[in-house]
ZAMARGU-4260 file (C-alpha; in steps of 0.2 Angstrom, whole numbers, plus 5000, padded with zeros to 4 digits):
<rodrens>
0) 5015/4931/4838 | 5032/4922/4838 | 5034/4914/4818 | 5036/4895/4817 | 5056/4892/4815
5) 5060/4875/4804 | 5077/4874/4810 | 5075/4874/4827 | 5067/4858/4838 | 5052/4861/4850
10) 5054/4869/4866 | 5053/4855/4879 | 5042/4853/4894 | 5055/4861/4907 | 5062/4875/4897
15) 5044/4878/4895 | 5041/4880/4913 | 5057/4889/4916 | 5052/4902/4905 | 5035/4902/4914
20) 5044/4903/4932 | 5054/4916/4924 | 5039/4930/4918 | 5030/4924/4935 | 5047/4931/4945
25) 5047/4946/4936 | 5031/4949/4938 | 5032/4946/4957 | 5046/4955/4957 | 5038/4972/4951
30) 5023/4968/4962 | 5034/4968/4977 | 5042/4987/4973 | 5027/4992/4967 | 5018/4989/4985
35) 5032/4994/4995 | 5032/5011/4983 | 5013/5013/4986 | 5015/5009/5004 | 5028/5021/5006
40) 5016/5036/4999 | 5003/5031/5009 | 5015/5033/5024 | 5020/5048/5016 | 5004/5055/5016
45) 4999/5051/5033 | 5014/5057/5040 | 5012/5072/5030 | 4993/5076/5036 | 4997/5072/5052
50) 5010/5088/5052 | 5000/5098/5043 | 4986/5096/5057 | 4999/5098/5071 | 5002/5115/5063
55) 4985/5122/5064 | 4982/5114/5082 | 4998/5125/5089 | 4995/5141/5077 | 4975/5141/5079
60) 4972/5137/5097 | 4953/5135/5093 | 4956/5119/5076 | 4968/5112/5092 | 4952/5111/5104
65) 4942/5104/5091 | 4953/5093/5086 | 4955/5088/5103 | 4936/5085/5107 | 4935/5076/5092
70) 4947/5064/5095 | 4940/5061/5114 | 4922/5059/5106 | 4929/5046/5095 | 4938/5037/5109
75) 4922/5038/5120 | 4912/5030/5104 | 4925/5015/5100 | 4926/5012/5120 | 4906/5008/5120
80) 4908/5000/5106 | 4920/4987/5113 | 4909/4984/5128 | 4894/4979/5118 | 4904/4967/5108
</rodrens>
């Protein structure tokens, strides 16, 4: 907790929402790179699974037909989905 100081007068009204404007900007600030960096690993990630799933499908011929009727059974489910909507 900041001491009381005799010699210096009160902090005014405006440089008392200056330096309010000032933490709320930093603090914005880090949001902003902080959300961009977690949205960057999330990217990161997906991209990243993504490969690694493309690689089995082509070495393992079997995960690539699995993968493949999955994907085509999910399609088939979202599709009747959107008709009953």
């Amino acid at each position: 907790m900041a001491q009381f100081d005799p010699h210096r007068p009160p902090m005014s009204l405006s440089e008392s929402e200056e330096l309010l404007k000032g933490r709320n900007a930093d603090a914005e600030l880090f949001g902003f790179w902080f959300g961009l960096a977690k949205g960057v690993g999330k990217f990161l990630l997906v991209v990243a699974a993504i490969a690694a799933i493309t690689y089995l499908c082509i070495s393992v011929p079997v995960i690539g037909w699995a993968v493949a009727a999955a994907v085509l059974i999910y399609a088939i489910v979202e599709i009747s989905k959107a008709g009953k909507k």
